[in-house]
C-alpha positions in Angstrom: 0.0 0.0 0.0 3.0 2.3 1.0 4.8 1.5 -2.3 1.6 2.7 -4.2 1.5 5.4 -2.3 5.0 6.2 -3.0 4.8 5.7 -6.6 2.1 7.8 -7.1 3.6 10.9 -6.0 6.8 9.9 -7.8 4.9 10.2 -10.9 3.5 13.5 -9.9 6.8 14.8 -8.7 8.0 13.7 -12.8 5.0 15.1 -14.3 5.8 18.2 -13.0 9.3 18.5 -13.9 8.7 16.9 -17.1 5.8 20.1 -16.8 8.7 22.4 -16.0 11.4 21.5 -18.6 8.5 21.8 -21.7 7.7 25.4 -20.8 11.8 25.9 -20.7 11.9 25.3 -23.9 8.8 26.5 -24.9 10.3 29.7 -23.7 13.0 29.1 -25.5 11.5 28.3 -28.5 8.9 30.9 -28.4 11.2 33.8 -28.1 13.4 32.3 -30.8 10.3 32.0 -33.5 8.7 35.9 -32.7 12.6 37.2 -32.8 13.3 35.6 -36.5 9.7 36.6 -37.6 9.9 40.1 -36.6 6.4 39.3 -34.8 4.8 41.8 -32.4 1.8 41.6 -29.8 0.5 45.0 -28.1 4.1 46.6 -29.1 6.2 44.2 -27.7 8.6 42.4 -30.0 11.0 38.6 -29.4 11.6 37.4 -26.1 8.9 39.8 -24.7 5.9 38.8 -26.8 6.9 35.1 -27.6 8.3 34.3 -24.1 5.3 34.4 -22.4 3.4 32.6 -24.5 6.0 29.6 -25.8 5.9 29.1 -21.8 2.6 28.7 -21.3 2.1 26.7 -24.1 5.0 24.4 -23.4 3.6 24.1 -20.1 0.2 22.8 -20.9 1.6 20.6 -23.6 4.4 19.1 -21.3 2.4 18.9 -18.6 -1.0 17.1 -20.3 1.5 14.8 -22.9 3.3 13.6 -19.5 0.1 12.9 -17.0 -1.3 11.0 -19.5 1.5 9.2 -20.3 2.5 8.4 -16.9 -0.7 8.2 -15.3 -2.6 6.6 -18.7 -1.9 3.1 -17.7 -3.9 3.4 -14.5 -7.5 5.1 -15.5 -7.6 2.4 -18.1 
């Protein structure tokens, strides 16, 4: 029952940081895509505009791509 227990919130601990690293480089990648496109949202341009949102993105995506991978297995 402990080792359940245990594994459980060792998934959730590596959904998280799998969360974590995603919106790092959605960040990343974000930033990189609005700085060579010259793209612009309410007057701010690169990193500013893109950052934000390659981070949140990369976030959600990392973050719903790991839970179900990790945690797909046991709803089934």
């Amino acid at each position: 029952m402990i080792s359940r227990i245990i594994k459980t919130i060792l998934r959730a601990i590596a959904v998280l940081i799998i969360g974590l690293v995603s919106a790092v480089i959605g960040f990343i990648a974000g930033s990189n895509i609005f700085i060579i496109l010259g793209l612009e949202i309410n007057g701010r341009q690169g990193y500013e505009a893109g950052g934000p949102l390659g981070f949140i993105l990369g976030a959600l995506i990392g973050l719903g791509a790991s839970g179900v991978r990790l945690f797909g297995k046991r709803t089934n």
